[in-house]
N, C-alpha and C positions, 0 to 999 in steps of 0.2 A: 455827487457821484450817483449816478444812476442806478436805482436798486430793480432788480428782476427784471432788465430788457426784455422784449419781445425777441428781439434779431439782431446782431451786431456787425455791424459794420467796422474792417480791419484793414488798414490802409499799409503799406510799407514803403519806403521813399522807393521813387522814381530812379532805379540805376543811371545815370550818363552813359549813350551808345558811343563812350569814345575810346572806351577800352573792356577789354575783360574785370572780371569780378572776382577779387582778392580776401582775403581771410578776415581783415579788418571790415568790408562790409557785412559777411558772414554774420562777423560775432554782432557790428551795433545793432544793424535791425533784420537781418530775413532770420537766420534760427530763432531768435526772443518772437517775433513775431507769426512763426511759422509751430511754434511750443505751444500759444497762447490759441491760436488756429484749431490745431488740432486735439486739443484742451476739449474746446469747448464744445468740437462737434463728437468727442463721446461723451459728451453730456447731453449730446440729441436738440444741442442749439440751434440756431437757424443761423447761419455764417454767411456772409460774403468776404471773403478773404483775395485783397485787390490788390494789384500793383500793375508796371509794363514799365516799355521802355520811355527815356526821356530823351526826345533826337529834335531838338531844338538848342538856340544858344550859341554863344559864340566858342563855348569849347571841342562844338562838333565842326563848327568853322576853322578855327584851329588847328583841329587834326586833320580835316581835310587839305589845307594848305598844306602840310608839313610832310604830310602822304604823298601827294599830288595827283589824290582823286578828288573825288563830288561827295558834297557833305549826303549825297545819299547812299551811294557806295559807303560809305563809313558805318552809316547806321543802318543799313542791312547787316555787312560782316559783323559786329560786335552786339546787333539785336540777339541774332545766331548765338555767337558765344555762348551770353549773358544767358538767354534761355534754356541754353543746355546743363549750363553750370546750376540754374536751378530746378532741372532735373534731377541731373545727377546726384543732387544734396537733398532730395527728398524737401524741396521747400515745396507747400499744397497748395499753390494760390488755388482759388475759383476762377480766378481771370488774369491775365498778364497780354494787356492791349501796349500799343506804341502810340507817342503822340504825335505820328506823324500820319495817323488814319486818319481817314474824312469823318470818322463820326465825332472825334477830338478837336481836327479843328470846325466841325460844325458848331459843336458844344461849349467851348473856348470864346469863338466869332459871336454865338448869341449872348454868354454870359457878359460878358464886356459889353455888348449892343443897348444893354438892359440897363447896366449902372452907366453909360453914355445916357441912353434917352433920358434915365431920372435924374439927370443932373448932378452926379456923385463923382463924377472926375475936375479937377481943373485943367484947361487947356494954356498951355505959357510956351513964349518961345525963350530959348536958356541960352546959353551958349557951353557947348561942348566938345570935346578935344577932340580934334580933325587933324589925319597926317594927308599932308598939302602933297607929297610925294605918291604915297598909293591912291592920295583922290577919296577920299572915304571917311566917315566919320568912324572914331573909335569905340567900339564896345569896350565894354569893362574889362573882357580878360584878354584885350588887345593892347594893354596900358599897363607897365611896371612903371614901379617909382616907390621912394619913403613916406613907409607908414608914417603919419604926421601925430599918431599915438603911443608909438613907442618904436620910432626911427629904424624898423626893418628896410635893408634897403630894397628889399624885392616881393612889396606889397602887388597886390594886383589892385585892379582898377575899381574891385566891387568887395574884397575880404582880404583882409592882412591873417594870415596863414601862421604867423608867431604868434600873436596877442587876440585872434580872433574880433576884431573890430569889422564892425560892416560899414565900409568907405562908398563914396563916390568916385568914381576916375578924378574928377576934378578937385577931391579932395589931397591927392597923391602931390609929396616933394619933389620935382622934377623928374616929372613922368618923361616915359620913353615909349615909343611906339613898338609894339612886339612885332609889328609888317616891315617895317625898315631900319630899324634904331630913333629913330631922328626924335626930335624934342616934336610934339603937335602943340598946333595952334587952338587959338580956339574960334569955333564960326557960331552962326546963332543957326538954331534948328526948333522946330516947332514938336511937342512932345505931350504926350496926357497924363497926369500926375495922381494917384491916389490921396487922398488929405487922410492921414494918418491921426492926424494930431484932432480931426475931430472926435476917435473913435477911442479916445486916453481914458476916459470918464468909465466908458461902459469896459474896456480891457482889465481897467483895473479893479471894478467890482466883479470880473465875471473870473478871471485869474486870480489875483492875488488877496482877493473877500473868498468869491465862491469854493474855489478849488487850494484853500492851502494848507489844508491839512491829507489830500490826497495827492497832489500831485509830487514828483521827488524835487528835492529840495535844488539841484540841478538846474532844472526848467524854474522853478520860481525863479530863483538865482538873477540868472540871463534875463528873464520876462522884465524884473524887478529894475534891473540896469536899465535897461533899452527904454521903460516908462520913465524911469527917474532924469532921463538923460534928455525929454522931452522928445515927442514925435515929429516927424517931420511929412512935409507928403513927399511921394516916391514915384518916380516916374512908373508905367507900364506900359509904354513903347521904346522901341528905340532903331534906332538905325541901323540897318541890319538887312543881307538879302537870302536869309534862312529861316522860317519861321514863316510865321503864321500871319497873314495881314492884318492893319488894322483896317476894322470893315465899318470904316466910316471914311468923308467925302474930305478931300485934304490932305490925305495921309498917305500916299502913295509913295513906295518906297521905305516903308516903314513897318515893323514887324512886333508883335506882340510881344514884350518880355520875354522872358521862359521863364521866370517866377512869378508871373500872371497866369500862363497856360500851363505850366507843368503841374502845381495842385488840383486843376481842375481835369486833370488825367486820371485822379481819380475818379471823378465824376463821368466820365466816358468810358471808361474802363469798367465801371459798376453796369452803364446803359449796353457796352457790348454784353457782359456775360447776362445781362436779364432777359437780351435781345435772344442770345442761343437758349435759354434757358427755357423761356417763356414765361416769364416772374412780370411783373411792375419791377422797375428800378428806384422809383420816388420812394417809396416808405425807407428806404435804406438811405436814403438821405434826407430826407424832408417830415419823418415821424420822428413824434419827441420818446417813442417809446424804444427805438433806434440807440445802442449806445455804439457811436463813432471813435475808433481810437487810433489814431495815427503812431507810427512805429517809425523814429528816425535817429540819425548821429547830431550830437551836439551841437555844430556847423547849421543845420537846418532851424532850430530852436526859433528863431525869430521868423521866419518863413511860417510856420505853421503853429506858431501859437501868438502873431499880430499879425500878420499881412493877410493870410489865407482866411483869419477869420473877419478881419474887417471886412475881406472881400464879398464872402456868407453873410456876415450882418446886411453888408449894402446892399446885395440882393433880394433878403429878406427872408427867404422861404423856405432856406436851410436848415438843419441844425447845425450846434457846435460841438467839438470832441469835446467826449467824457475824460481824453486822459491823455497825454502828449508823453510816453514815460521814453523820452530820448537816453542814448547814452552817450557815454562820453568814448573817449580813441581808445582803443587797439594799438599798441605799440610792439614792432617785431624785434625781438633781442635786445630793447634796449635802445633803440632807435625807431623814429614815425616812419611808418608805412606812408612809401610814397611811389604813386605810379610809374612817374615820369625820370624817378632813379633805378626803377625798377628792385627796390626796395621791397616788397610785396611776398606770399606764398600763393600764387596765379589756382583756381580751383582747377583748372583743366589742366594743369602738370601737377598741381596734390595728384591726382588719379592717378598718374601716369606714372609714380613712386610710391602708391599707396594704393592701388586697386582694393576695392571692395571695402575700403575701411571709411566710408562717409562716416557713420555713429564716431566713433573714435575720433575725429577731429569735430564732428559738436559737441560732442561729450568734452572736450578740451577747450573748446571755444566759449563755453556755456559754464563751463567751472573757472574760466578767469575773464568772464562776463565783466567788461567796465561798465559798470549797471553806476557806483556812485563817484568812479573815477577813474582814469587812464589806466588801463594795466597791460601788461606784457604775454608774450606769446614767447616763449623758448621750445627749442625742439627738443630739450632736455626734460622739460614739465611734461610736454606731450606725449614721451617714450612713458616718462614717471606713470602717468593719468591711464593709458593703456596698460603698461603692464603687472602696476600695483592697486589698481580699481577697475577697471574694466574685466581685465583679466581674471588677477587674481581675486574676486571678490563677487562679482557679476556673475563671469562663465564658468568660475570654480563652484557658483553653488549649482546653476544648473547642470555642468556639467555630470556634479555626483547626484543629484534626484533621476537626471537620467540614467545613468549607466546602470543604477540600483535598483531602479524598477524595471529595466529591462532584463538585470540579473536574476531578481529574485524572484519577478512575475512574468517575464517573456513582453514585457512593453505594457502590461495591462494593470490600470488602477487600483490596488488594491480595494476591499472592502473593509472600514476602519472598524475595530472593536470597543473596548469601551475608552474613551477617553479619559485625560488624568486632566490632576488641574494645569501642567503646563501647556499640554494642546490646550486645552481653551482658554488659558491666558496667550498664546503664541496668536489664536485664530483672530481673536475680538482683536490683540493690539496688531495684527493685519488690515483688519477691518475698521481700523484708524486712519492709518496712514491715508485713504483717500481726499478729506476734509484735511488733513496738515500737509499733502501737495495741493491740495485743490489752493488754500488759505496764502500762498505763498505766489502761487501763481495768479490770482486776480490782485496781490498788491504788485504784481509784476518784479519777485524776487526771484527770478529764475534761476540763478546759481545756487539759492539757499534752496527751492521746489528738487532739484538736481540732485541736491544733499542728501533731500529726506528719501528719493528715490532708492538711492544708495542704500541706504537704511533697511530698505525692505528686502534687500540683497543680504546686508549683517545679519535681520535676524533670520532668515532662514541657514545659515552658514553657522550664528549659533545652537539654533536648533539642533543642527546632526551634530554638531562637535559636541553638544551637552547630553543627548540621547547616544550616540553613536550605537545607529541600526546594525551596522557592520559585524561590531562585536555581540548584539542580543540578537540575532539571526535564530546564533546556534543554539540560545538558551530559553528563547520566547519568540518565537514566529508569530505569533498573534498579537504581541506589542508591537513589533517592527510594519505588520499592515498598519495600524494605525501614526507609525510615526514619518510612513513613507505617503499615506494620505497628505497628513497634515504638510508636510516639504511639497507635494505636489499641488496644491493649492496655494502656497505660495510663489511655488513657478508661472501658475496660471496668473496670480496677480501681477506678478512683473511684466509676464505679458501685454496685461492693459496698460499698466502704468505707465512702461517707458518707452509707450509709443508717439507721444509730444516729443519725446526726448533722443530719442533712439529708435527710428521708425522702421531702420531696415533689420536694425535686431531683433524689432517685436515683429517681421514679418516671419526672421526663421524663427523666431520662437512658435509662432503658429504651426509653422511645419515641423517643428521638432515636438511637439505636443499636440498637434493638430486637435487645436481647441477653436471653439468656435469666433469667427470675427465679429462677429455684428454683438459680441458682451460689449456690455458700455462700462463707462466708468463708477457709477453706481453698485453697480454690482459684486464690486469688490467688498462694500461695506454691507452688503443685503445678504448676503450669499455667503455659505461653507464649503458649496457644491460648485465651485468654478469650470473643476474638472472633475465629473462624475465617476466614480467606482464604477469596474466595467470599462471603461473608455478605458481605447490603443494606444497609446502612445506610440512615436517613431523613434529610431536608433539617436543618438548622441552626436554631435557634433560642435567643433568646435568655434567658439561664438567670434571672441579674439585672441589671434594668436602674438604669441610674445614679438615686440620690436624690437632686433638687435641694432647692439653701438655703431653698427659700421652703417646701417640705413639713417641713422641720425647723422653721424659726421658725414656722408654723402649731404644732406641737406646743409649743415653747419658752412662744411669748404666752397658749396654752392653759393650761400651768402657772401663768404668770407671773398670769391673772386670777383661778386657784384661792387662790394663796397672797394674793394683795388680798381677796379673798372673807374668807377665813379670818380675817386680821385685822379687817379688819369687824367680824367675829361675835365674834373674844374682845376686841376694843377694849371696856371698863369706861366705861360710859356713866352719869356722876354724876348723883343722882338729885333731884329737883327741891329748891331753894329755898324758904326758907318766904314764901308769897303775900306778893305788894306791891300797895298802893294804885295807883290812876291818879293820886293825888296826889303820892306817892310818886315813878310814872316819870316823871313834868311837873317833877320835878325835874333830872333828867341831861341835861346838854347836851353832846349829838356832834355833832363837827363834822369833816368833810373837810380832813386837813392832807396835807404831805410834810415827811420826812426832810432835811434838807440839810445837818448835819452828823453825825457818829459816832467816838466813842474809847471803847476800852475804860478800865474806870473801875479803876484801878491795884489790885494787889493781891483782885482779885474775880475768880472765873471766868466767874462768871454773869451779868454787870450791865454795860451798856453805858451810856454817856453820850450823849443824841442832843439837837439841837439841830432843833427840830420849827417850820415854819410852820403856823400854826394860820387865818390869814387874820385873825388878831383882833389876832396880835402874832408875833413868836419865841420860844421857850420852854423851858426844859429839863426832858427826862422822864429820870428814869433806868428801865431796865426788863430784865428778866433772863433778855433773852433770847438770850447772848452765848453760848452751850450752840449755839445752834440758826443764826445766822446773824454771819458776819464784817464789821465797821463798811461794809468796802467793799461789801458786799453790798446793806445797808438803804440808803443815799446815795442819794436819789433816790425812795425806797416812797412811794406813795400811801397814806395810814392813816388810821384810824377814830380819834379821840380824845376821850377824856371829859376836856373844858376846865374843870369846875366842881367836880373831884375838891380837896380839900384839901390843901392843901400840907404835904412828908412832908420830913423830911430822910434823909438816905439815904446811909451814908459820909460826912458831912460836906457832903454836894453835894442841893442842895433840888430835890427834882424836884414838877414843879406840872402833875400830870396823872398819866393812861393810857391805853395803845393799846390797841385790842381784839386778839384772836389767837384764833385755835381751833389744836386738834392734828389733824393727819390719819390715817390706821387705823396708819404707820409710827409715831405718837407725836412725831413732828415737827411744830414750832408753823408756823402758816402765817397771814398780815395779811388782817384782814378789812376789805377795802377797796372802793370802788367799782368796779363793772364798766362803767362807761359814761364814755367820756373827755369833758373838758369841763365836768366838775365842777371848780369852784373852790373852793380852799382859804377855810375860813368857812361852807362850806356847812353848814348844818342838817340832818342826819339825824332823820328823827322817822319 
C-alpha cells in the first residue's frame, strides 16, 4: 500500500452505452467511488477522478439489432442518459470521455501496436462458433447455451450470470446462436492471444504476497481461484464489425476485444481531461508515487486485477493499482437487478418520483453498501433511512441550532462565555471524528465512514437534549450563548463532513449557514472557530422531508406489475392442437355445474374427490388439482364441466367427467367458470 501519494489516480468501471444507469451500479462503484473522490480533494489532494462511456462490444451490437438502429445511434442516446444521471447524482468525475473518441481509439491502436511489436501476443488460427445462417462469426454474447460448471441453461458465450464463471463461447453445452436460434458451427478464424499463463508467477507475488493484508478479502478470493485454476492465454481480437480495428496487417475485418480497449479508456480519458486541463497526463499513470485505484462490481474482478494488469506489465511503463476494492451485487427486494427484466430502480425515474432527494438515496445506497457481500435495496429500508436518520437525526439537529439562533440572536453567532467541561469535552471529541471518517474511508469502509458521520449528527442532538438552551434562556442568557456556540460548530462540521457523502445537503448547508466553502477537511480537527461569533447565519430550512406510505407502495405496486409483466412473457404458451371438425366440437357437451362436496382421495397428492351438481344429475369427478386448491376451498365453485367425457376409473373411484381450468402467469390453476350469476346448473355452454 502506498504510503503518502503525490496524486491519485481514481478510475470507475466503464458504464455499457446500451442502457440507462440503475441503483445497483449506484451503489457498487460510482457513490463508493465518488465519497472516496471527494474525500480526498478536502484534503487538498491532487485527484484525477476518471471514468466515460464504454460503446464497444457485442452488447452495443445487440441492442442495436433489437432496436433496429446503428450501434452508433445507441451509444449516443444512452451516452446522453448515463451522463445526466451522473449529474444529477452529484457523481464529480474530473473527466467522463467515451470510447468511441479518436483519442481512445488512437490510445487503444498504439497500446496494442506496442505489445505486437515486442513480441507479447501469440498469433493462432482457432476455430470458433460461426452461424452459417447470418454469415458471421459469433461473439460471446451472441451465443447461449449450458454453463459446463454448474449446468445453467442460459450461460452466455463469455460469463455464466448463476455461478459467475468466465467461459468461452466454445466452452458452452449446446450453444444457440442469439441472431437466429440455430446450433453454430465451427470455422477456423485467425485471432491474437494474450499469454496469461506467463504472467502467474509475477500476479501472484504482486496480489496475493504483496497486497493481502490490504486488499478485501472478496478480490483475493476470486484473484486466488482464477490463479489456482491455471491461466490460460485469452484471445484480444475478435470478429466483430463494431469496434476498434486491429492495426496490424492481416487482420481486416477484425476488432479489438472491448476488454483489451475498454480499460485502456481509462488511460484516454486521463489524456482528454490533462489535454483540457493543461497537466502532463503520464505521471498519473506512469509515477510510482501515483496511487492508482480502480472502483468496480465483482463481475469485473478478473478484468482488472489479471488481464488489465498483465496488460500494464507487458507494456512496461505503467504502474499498477494500489487497491481493486470491488464489491459485490445490489439486490432489489429480494431479487438481482436485471436490465433486461426491467428489474432495476432506472436513476432518471428515481427523480421523476423523488425530486431533489439525490442524498437520500446515497445515503440508503451507502448504508446497505454490499462492500463484503450482496445486500438488498427495499423501499421500506429506504422510507426507514430518510425518515428515522436522515430526517430525524440529521435535519432535527440542524433544524433546532437554527431556528434558535435565529430566535434568540436574529441569525447571528453568538459570542461564547466561559466554557464548562462538557463544551470542551463536546469540541475536542468533535475534533475526533475527522481521523475515525477519514480512518474508515481509505480502508474503503464506507458504510461504517457513513455511520461515524451520523455520529456527529448524535452528538450534537445530545448536546441540546442534555443542556436544553430552551429551558436556561430564561434563567442564564449567558450560558445559552455559549451552548448555542458550541451546536453551531457543530453544524459547520457536518457541513464539511458530509459532503463525500451528501453533497447536495452540504451545499444547502452552506446556504443555510453561509459558511465559507473552501474550509477543508482538516479543519474540523484544528479549529473551534468553524463558524465565527458575529457571523449571519440564514433563516431555517427543511433538509428532508418525511416520506409517506403511499409514495413507497407507488414504488412497491410498480415492482409488483413488472415482476407480473415478466411472468407473462416467460409463461410457455402450448402450441396449437391438431385441427378439429365442427363435427367433431358438436360433440362435447358443457355444462354449468357447482362443487358441493370434496375429499381428498387417500394416498394421492394430487387428486381430489368432488362430488359435482351437473343440473342433469350428481356426479363424481376425480380431478388433480389437490396441488393447487384445499377441498374446503372448491365447496361451493361454480364450474365448467364436460358431461359426455367417458367414464375413467381412477384409484379404484370412477370419475364420470372433467372440469375446465387454465393456469395464471404464477402457474397456478384457476376455474373457468361463468361470470354472470344466475346461470343455473344444466346450462349449455356452446
Amino acid at each position: 500500500m502506498l504510503e503518502n501519494p503525490k496524486r491519485y489516480t481514481i478510475t470507475a468501471a466503464l458504464p455499457y452505452t446500451n442502457g440507462p444507469i440503475h441503483i445497483g451500479h449506484l451503489a457498487g462503484v460510482y457513490v463508493p467511488s465518488d465519497i472516496y473522490a471527494r474525500y480526498l480533494r478536502l484534503q487538498g489532494k491532487d485527484v484525477a477522478f476518471i471514468c466515460g462511456s464504454d460503446e464497444h462490444g457485442v452488447a452495443i451490437s445487440m441492442k442495436a439489432k433489437k432496436e433496429g438502429i446503428t450501434p452508433q445511434q445507441v451509444i449516443d442516446k444512452y451516452d446522453g442518459i448515463i451522463r445526466q444521471s451522473f449529474i444529477d447524482f452529484g457523481i464529480s468525475f474530473d473527466n467522463y470521455s467515451r470510447t468511441s473518441s479518436k483519442i481512445h481509439h488512437d490510445t487503444a491502436s498504439a497500446f496494442f501496436r506496442k505489445l505486437y511489436d515486442n513480441g507479447d501476443f501469440i498469433e493462432e488460427v482457432t476455430e470458433q462458433l460461426y452461424d452459417a445462417k447470418a454469415d458471421q462469426f459469433l461473439a460471446d454474447r451472441f451465443v447461449t447455451g449450458t454453463c459446463p460448471k454448474c449446468d445453467n441453461p442460459e450461460a452466455y458465450g463469455d460469463q455464466c450470470e448463476k455461478c459467475g464463471s468466465t467461459l468461452n463461447a466454445t466452452d458452452l453445452i449446446n450453444p444457440k446462436s442469439t441472431i437466429t436460434g440455430d446450433t453454430p458451427i465451427l470455422k477456423s478464424t485467425k485471432h491474437w492471444f494474450l499469454p496469461l499463463d506467463r504472467y502467474d508467477d509475477f500476479l501472484k507475488e504482486w496480489i496475493l504476497v504483496g497486497h493481502a493484508k490490504d486488499w478485501k478479502a472478496n478480490v483475493l478470493g476470486q484473484v486466488k481461484s482464477w490463479l489456482d485454476d491455471g491461466l490460460k492465454p485469452r484471445a484480444v481480437t475478435r470478429d466483430l464489425d463494431w469496434g476498434i480495428d486491429v492495426p496490424v496487417e492481416g487482420a481486416e475485418g477484425k476488432k479489438l476485444y472491448v476488454w483489451f480497449d475498454a480499460p485502456i479508456g481509462y488511460i484516454s480519458s486521463t489524456k482528454e481531461w490533462a489535454a483540457k486541463e493543461g497537466k502532463d497526463w503520464e505521471p498519473y499513470w506512469k509515477d510510482a508515487d501515483t496511487k492508482l485505484v480502480h472502483f468496480i462490481g465483482k463481475d469485473n474482478i478478473v478484468f482488472h486485477c489479471i488481464i488489465f494488469p498483465a496488460m500494464l506489465k507487458a507494456e512496461g511503463s505503467y504502474i499498477l493499482p494500489d487497491n481493486v476494492p470491488a464489491n459485490e451485487f445490489l439486490n432489489l427486494e429480494g431479487n438481482k437487478l436485471s436490465t433486461s427484466k426491467n428489474w432495476a430502480v432506472w436513476l432518471h425515474e428515481y427523480l421523476q418520483d423523488f425530486p431533489d432527494k439525490q442524498d437520500v438515496l446515497r445515503y440508503a445506497l451507502t448504508a446497505n453498501a454490499p462492500e463484503t457481500k450482496d445486500n438488498d435495496f427495499t423501499w421500506k429500508d429506504f422510507q426507514a433511512r430518510n425518515n428515522n436518520e436522515l430526517a430525524a437525526i440529521l435535519g432535527n439537529f440542524i433544524n433546532r441550532v437554527v431556528v434558535l439562533t435565529n430566535k434568540y440572536y436574529e441569525g447571528i453567532v453568538p459570542q461564547p462565555m466561559e466554557f464548562t467541561e462538557v463544551d470542551e469535552q463536546t469540541l475536542a471529541e468533535l475534533k475526533a471524528y475527522p481521523a475515525v471518517i477519514s480512518s474508515s474511508i481509505e480502508r474503503y469502509r464506507f458504510r461504517e465512514a457513513q455511520g461515524e458521520l451520523m455520529n456527529v449528527a448524535r452528538l450534537g442532538n445530545k448536546y441540546l437534549a442534555d443542556e436544553e438552551p430552551w429551558k436556561m434562556v430564561k434563567t442564564n442568557p449567558e450560558r445559552v450563548q455559549t451552548q448555542m456556540y458550541v451546536a453551531l460548530q457543530i453544524a459547520a462540521a457536518l457541513r464539511i463532513l458530509c459532503e463525500p457523502f451528501l453533497p447536495f445537503t452540504a451545499c444547502k448547508l452552506s446556504g443555510i449557514l453561509k459558511t465559507d466553502l473552501d474550509l477543508t477537511w482538516n479543519t474540523v480537527a484544528t479549529r473551534s472557530d468553524l463558524i465565527p461569533a458575529g457571523h449571519q447565519i440564514g433563516a431555517a430550512e427543511i433538509l428532508f422531508a418525511q416520506i409517506e406510505d403511499a409514495e413507497i407502495q407507488k414504488q412497491i405496486d410498480k415492482l409488483e406489475a413488472t415482476k407480473t409483466a415478466n411472468k407473462m412473457e416467460a409463461q410457455v404458451v402450448e402450441a396449437q392442437k391438431e385441427t378439429a371438425t365442427f363435427e367433431d366440437f358438436a360433440k362435447i357437451d358443457l355444462r354449468v355445474g357447482t362443487i358441493i362436496e370434496a375429499t381428498k382421495m387417500p394416498k394421492a397428492n394430487k387428486l381430489l374427490v368432488l362430488k359435482v351438481d351437473t343440473g342433469i344429475d350428481v356426479r363424481t369427478i376425480v380431478s388433480g388439482i389437490a396441488e393447487h386448491f384445499t377441498p374446503e376451498e372448491v365447496i361451493g365453485k361454480r364450474v365448467t364441466v364436460l358431461v359426455n367425457l367417458a367414464p375413467r376409473a381412477l384409484r379404484g373411484v370412477e370419475s364420470e367427467g372433467m372440469l375446465l381450468l387454465a393456469s395464471d402467469a404464477q402457474g397456478k390453476l384457476v376455474f373457468v367458470n361463468p361470470d354472470t350469476e344466475g346461470v343455473l346448473n344444466g346450462a349449455v355452454i356452446c
